[in-house]
N, C-alpha and C positions, 0 to 999 in steps of 0.2 A: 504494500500500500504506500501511495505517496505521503511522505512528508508536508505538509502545508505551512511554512514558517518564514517565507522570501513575499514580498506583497511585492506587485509590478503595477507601474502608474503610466498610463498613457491618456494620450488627449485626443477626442475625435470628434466628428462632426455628430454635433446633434440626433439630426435624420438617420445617420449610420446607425448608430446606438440604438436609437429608436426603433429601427427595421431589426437589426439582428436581435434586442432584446425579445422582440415578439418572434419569427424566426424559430429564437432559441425554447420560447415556450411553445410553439406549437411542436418542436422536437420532445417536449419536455424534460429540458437540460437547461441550469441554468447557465449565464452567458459565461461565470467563471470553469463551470465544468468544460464547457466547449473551448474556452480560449485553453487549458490544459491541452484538451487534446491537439489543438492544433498544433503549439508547442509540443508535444511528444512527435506528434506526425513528422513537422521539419526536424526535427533533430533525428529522427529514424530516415529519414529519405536522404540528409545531407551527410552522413555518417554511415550509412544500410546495415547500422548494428539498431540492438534493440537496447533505448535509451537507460536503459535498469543499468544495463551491463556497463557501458558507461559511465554511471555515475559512483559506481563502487570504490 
């Protein structure tokens, strides 16, 4: 299980946020579970290990 103990801050457009907050609830995910996974996704695609293994 991940750790959750690093907070990340970014700044985006309103609308954006807007759209993918709903988006992420009709996924029923919220917008910080899906930003996780994107982060896992990139670090697996630019790496082609599996990010666990990585972080040991």
């Amino acid at each position: 299980m991940e750790q959750r103990t690093a907070r990340l801050t970014l700044l985006i457009d309103p609308r954006k946020k807007a759209l993918f907050e709903r988006l992420c609830a009709e996924e029923d995910v919220t917008p910080s579970q899906k930003v996780r996974q994107f982060i896992r996704d990139y670090i697996e695609q630019q790496t082609g290990e599996d990010w666990q293994k990585l972080s040991e």
